[in-house]
C-alpha positions in Angstrom: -42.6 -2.7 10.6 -38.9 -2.8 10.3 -37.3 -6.4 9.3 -34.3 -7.0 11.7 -31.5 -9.3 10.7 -29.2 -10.9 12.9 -25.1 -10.3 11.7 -25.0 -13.2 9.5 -27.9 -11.8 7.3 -27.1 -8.3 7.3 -23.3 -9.7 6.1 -24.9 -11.5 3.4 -27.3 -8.3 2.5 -24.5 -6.0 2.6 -21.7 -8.3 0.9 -19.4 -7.6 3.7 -18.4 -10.5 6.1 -19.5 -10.3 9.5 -16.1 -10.0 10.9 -15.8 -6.8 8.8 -19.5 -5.6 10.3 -17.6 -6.6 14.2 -14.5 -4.5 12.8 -16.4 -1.2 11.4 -18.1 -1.3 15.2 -14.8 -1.8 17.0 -13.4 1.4 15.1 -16.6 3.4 15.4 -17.5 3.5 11.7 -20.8 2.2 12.4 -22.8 2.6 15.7 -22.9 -0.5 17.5 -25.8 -2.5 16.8 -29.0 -3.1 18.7 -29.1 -6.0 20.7 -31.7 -9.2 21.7 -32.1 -10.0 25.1 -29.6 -12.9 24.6 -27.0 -10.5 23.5 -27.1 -10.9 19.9 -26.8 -8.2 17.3 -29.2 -6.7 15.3 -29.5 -4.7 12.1 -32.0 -3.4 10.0 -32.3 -2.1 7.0 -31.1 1.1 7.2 -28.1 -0.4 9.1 -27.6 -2.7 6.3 -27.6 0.2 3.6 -24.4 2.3 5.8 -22.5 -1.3 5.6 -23.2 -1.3 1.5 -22.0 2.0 1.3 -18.5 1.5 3.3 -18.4 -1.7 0.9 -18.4 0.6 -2.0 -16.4 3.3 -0.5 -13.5 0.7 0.0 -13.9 -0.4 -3.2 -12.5 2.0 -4.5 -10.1 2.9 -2.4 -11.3 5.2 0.0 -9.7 5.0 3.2 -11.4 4.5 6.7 -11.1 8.4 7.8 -12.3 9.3 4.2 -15.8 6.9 4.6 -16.2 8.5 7.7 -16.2 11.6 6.3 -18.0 10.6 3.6 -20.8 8.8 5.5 -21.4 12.1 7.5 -21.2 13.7 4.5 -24.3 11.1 3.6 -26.3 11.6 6.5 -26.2 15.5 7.0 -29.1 16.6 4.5 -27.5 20.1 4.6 -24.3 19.3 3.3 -22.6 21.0 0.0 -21.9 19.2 -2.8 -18.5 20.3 -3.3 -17.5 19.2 -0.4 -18.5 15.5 -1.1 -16.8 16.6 -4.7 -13.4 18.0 -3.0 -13.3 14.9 -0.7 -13.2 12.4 -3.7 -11.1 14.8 -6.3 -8.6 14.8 -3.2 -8.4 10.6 -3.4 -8.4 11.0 -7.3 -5.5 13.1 -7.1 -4.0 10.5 -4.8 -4.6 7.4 -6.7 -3.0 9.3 -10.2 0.6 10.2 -8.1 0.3 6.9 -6.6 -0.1 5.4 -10.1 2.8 7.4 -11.7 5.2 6.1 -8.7 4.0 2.4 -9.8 4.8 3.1 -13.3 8.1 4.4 -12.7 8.4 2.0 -10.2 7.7 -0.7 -13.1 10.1 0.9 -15.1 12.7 0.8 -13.0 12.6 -2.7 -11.8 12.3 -3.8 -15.9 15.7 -1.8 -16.2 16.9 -3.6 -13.7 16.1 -7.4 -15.2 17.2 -6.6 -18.2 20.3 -5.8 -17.0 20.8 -9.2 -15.3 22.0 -12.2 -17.1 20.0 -14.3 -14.7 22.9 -17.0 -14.9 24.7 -19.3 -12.4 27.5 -16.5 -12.4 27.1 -15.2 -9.0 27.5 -11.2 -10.2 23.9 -10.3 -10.3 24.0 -6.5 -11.4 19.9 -6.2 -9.8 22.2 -6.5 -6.9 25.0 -4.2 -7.8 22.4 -1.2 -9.0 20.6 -1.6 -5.6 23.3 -1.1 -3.7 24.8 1.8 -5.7 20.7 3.3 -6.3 20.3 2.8 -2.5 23.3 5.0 -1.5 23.9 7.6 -4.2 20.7 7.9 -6.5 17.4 9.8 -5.5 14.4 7.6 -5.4 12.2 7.2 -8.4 9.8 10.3 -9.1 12.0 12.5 -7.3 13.4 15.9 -8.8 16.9 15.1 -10.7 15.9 11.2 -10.5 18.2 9.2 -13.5 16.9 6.2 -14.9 18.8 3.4 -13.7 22.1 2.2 -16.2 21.6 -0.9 -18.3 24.9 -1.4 -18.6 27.4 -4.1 -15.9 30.0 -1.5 -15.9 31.7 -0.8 -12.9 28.8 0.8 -10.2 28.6 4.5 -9.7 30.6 3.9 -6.5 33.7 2.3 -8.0 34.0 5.0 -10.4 37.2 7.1 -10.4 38.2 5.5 -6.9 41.4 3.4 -6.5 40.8 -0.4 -6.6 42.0 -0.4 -3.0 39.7 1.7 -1.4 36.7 0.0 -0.3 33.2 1.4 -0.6 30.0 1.5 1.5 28.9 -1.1 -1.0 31.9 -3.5 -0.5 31.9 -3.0 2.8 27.6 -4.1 2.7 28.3 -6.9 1.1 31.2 -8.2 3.2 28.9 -7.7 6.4 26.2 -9.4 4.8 28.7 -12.3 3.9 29.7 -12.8 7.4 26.5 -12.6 9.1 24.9 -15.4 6.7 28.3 -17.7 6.6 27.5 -21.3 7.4 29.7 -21.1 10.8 27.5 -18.3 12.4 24.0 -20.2 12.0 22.6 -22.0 14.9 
C-alpha cells in the first residue's frame, strides 16, 4: 500500500518548502495533487521523488522550462540519452559564458576602484568612467571591448573638445544636479 503524505511531509521529504510544492502546481511543473475529502493535498511517494528531482535540478541551475524538459525527459522510458546529454551540455555552455561575463565583469569594476581615491573630494572617477563607458565604450565581452583606463585624466569625452562645449556627460550630471537639489524635494 502506498503511504500518502499530506504537503507539510512531503516538503519535509523532498527538502523543498511547501510554498515551492503550491508554486511547481500553479506553473504546471507538477500535476496537482490528489486530494482528501476535506480538500487537503496529498502526495505519495512517487510524488515526493518528482519534487526531489526539480530540487536538484534547480540546484544547479537549471531553469523551470529546462526541468520540465528534463522531467519528461525522466518519465519517457524511450527517450535518447543524448538528448538528456544535449539538454544539460546546452546549460553548461551557458553557465561558462555567463561566468566569463562575471569575471570580466569583476575585472572591470576592480579597475574601476582602484582608480578612485575614495576621499571626501567630491571627483569620484567610478563616476566619471561610467559616464564616459556608458556613452562611448562597448560593454564588457563585446568584440573591440577596451579595458577600462586607470588613470583620472580627462574622460574619453572631454578629449580634443574645447573646454566650452558641453558634453552628454556634463549635460547628465547637470540634470541629475537639478533634479536631486534640496529646493525640488517635497
Amino acid at each position: 500500500m502506498t503511504r500518502l503524505m499530506n504537503i507539510g511531509e512531503a516538503a519535509d521529504a523532498a527538502g523543498i518548502s511547501a510554498k515551492m510544492i503550491r508554486h511547481y502546481e500553479q506553473i504546471g511543473l507538477v500535476p496537482a495533487a490528489a486530494r482528501t475529502g476535506s480538500g487537503y493535498r496529498q502526495y505519495t511517494e512517487r510524488d515526493v521523488s518528482i519534487l526531489h528531482f526539480i530540487r536538484q535540478s534547480r540546484r544547479l541551475g537549471f531553469s523551470m522550462e529546462q526541468i520540465a524538459d528534463l522531467l519528461g525527459l525522466w518519465s519517457n522510458r524511450r527517450r535518447a540519452s543524448r538528448q538528456v546529454k544535449a539538454l544539460a551540455q546546452g546549460h553548461l555552455d551557458a553557465l561558462e559564458e555567463k561566468m566569463r561575463e562575471m569575471l570580466e565583469m569583476q575585472r572591470a569594476l576592480k579597475q574601476l576602484l582602484s582608480s578612485c581615491h575614495g576621499d571626501d573630494n567630491p571627483h569620484c572617477a567610478i563616476l566619471e568612467e561610467l559616464a564616459v563607458s556608458s556613452t562611448e565604450a562597448p560593454e564588457p565581452g563585446a568584440v573591440g571591448a577596451k579595458p577600462i583606463r586607470k588613470s583620472s585624466a580627462k574622460p574619453l569625452a572631454t578629449r580634443g573638445k574645447p573646454r566650452s562645449e558641453p558634453t552628454a556627460h556634463v549635460e547628465l550630471m547637470a540634470w541629475t544636479r537639478a533634479v536631486h537639489a534640496p529646493h525640488n524635494r517635497h
